[in-house]
C-alpha positions as CSV (number, residue, x, y, z in Angstrom):
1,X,5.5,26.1,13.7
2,X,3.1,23.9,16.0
3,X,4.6,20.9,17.6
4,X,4.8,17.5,16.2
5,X,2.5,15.2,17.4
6,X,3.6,11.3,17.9
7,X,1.6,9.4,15.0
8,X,-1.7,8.5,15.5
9,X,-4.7,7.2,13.0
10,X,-7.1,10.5,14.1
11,X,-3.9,12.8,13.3
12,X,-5.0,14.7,10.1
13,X,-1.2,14.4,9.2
14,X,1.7,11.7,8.8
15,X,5.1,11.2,8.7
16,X,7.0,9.6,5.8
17,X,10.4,8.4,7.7
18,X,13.1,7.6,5.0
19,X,14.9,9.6,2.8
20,X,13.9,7.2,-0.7
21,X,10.0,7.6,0.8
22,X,10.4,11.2,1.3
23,X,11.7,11.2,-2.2
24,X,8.4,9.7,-3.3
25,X,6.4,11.5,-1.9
26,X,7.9,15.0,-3.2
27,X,7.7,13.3,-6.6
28,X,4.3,12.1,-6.5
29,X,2.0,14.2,-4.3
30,X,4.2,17.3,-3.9
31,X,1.6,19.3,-2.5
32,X,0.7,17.1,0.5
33,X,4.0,17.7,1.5
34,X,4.0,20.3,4.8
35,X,7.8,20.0,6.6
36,X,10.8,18.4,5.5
37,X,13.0,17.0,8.7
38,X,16.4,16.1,8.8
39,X,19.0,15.1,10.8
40,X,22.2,16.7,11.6
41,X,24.2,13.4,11.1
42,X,23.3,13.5,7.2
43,X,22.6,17.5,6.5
44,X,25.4,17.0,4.2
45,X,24.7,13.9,2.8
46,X,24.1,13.3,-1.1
47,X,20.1,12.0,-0.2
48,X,19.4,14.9,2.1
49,X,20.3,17.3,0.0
50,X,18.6,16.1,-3.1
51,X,15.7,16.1,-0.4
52,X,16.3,19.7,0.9
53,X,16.9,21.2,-2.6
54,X,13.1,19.9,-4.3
55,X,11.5,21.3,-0.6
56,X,13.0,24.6,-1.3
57,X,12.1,24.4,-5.1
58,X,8.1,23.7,-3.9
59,X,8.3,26.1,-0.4
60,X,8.5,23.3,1.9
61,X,9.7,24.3,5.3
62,X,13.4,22.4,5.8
63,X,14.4,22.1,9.7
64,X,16.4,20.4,11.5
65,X,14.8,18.0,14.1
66,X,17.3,15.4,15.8
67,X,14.7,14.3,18.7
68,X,11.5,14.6,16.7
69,X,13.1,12.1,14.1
70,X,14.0,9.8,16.4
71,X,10.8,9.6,18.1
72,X,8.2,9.7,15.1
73,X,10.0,7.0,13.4
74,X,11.1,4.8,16.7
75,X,14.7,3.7,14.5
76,X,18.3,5.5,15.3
77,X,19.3,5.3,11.2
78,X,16.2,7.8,10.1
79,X,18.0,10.7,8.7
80,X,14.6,12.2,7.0
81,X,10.8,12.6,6.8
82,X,8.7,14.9,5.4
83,X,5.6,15.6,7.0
84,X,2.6,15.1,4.7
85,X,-1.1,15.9,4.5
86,X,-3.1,12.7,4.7
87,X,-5.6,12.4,1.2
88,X,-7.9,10.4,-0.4
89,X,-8.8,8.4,-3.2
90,X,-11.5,7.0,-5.8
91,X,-10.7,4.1,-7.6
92,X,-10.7,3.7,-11.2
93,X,-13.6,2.0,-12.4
94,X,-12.2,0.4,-15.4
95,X,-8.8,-0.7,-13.9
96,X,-7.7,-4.0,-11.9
97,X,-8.3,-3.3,-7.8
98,X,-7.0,-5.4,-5.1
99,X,-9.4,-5.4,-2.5
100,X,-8.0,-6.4,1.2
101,X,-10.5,-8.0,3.6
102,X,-9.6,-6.6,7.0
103,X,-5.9,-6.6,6.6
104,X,-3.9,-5.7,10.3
105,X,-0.5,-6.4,9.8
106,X,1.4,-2.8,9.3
107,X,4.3,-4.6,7.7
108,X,2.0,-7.0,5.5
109,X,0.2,-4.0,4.2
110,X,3.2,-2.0,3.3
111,X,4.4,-4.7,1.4
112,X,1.5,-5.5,-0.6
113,X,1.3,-2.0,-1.7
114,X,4.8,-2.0,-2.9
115,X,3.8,-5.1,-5.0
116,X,0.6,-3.8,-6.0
117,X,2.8,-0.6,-7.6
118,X,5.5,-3.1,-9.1
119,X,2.9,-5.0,-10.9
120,X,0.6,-1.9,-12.2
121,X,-1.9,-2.7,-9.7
122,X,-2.6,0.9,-8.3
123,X,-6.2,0.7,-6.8
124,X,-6.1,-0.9,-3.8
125,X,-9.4,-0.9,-1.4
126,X,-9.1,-1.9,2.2
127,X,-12.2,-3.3,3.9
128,X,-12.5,-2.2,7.4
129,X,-11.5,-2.9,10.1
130,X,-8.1,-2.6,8.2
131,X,-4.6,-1.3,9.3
132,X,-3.8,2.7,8.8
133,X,-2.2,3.2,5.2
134,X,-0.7,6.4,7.2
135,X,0.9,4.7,10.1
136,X,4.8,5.6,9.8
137,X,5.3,1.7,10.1
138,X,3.3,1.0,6.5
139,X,4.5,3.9,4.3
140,X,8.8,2.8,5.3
141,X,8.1,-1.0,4.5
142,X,6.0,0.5,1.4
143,X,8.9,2.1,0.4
144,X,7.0,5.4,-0.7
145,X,5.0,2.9,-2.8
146,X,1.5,4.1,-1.1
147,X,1.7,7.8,-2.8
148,X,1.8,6.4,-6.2
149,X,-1.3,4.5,-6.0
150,X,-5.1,5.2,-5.5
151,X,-6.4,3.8,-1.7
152,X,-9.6,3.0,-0.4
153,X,-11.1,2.4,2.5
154,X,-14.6,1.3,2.7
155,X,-16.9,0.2,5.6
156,X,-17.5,-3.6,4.3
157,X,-17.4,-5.4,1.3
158,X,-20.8,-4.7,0.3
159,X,-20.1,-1.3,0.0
160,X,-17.1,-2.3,-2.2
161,X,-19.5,-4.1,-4.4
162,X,-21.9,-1.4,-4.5
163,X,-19.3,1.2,-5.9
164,X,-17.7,-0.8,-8.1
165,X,-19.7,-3.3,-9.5
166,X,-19.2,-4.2,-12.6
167,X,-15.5,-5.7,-11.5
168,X,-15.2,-9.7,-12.0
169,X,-14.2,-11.0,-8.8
170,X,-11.6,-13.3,-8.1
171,X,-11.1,-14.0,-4.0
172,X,-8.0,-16.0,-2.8
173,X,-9.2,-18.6,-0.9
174,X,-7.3,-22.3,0.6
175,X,-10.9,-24.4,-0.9
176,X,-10.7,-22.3,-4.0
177,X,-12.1,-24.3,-7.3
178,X,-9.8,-23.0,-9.9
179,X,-6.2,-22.9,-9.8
180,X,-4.7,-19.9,-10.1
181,X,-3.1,-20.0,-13.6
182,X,-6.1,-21.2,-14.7
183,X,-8.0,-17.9,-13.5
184,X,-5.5,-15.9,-14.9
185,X,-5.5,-17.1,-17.9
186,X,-9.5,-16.7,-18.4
187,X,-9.3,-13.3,-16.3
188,X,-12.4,-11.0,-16.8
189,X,-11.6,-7.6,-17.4
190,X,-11.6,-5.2,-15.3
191,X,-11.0,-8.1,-12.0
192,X,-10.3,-7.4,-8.7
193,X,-8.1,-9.9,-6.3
194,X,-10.1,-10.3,-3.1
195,X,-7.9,-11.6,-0.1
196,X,-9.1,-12.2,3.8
197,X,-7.1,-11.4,7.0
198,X,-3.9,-12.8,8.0
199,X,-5.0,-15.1,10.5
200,X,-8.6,-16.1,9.3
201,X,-8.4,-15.3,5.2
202,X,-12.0,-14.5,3.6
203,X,-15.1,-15.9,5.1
204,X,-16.7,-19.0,3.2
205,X,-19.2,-16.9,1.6
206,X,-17.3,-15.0,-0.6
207,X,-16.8,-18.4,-2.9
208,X,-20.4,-17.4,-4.1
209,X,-19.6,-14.0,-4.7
210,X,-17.4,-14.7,-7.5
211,X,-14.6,-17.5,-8.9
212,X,-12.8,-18.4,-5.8
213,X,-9.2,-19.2,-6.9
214,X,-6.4,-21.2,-4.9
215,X,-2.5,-20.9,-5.2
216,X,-1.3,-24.4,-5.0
217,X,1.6,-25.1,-2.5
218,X,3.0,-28.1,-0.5
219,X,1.3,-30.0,2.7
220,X,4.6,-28.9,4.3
221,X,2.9,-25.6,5.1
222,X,-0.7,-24.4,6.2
223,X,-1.1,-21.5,3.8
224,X,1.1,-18.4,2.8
225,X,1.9,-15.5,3.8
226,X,-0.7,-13.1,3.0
227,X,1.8,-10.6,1.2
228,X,3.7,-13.8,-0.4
229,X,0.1,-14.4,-1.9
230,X,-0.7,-11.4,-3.2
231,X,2.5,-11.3,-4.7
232,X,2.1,-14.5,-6.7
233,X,-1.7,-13.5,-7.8
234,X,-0.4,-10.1,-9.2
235,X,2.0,-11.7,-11.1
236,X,0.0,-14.4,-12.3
237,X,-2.5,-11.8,-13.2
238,X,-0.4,-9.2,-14.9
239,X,2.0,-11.6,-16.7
240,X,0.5,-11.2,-19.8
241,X,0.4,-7.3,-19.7
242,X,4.0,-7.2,-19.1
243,X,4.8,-9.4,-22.1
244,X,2.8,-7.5,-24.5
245,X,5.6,-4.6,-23.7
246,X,8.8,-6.8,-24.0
């Protein structure tokens, strides 16, 4: 088998470190799935072999790989990965989105998708420039969340608009008019949440491209975190959905 390569954006593969993100991504997109690692500290550990026994049942290559774990994933506790094909998605058209406006943080990102997938939010677009969805980094603090849900990227937001544009828009902004529970309570079907980059949030424009919406806090603090934010908009958004099932 060819070498591993450290992780990098033009690889045409990735790595998913973790044994509960390895699990996802057997479950979820078995056949991106190229090489299963492992480490000799767990080979006979309950998580490993749960691991090793779905490889084997699809015909994924199981090796050992001590070193090559503990480089690709930079952490001394990664006692798995599976090596995966990197894909692509199209959005449902007639489901919510969360769109992203240049998102960089790696952490951030992985987050939000792991929100996005506890809400029922799977479509998720990222505007570039916008942090790698692949990057080792993102897919561990997503948990495995990213291969159960439907990414994105696209070159600006107009070209978001242009594909999808028949989706109410609702971008997060610190001078929006309408409070949030207000906008979710009125929410056009099918919406997607618009939110900016960490450090400069959505240019002023985009309060004319849509209902801007604020999340009301204290003076004590500047503005959220952007993954705290998109947290409390999904909810907000998909309250109702979730109470229609209880």
């Amino acid at each position: 088998m060819p070498k591993l390569a450290p992780y990098h954006r033009d690889l045409p593969y990735a790595y998913a470190p973790g044994i509960f993100p390895s699990h996802a991504l057997l479950q979820a997109r078995p056949a991106c799935a190229r090489r299963l690692l492992v480490h000799s500290a767990a080979a006979d550990s309950e998580g490993v072999a749960s691991l090793r026994a779905r490889c084997e049942a699809l015909g994924v290559r199981v090796e050992t790989a001590d070193h090559a774990l503990a480089r690709l994933s930079r952490k001394e506790n990664c006692f798995a990965a599976v090596v995966f094909d990197k894909f692509s998605d199209e959005l449902a058209s007639d489901a919510p989105h969360v769109v992203l406006h240049r998102p960089a943080d790696m952490g951030n990102l992985g987050t939000i998708l792991r929100t996005c997938l506890g809400f029922g939010l799977r479509d998720v677009a990222l505007v570039r420039p916008a942090a790698d969805v692949f990057d080792p980094r993102v897919v561990r603090a997503s948990m495995g969340a990213l291969f159960s849900l439907r990414v994105r990227y696209v070159d600006d937001f107009p070209a978001y608009r242009e594909a999808y544009p028949h989706h109410a828009l609702y971008p997060f902004m610190l001078d929006g008019a309408l409070p949030l529970a207000q906008a979710a309570a009125q929410g056009r079907r099918p919406y997607a949440l618009v939110f900016g980059n960490e450090a400069s949030g959505l240019p002023p424009d985009f309060a004319r491209m849509g209902q801007a919406v604020r999340i009301r806090h204290s003076d004590a603090i500047d503005s959220l975190n952007l993954a705290m934010a998109v947290s409390i908009a999904a909810y907000a958004f998909t309250e109702r959905d979730f109470q229609k099932g209880d």
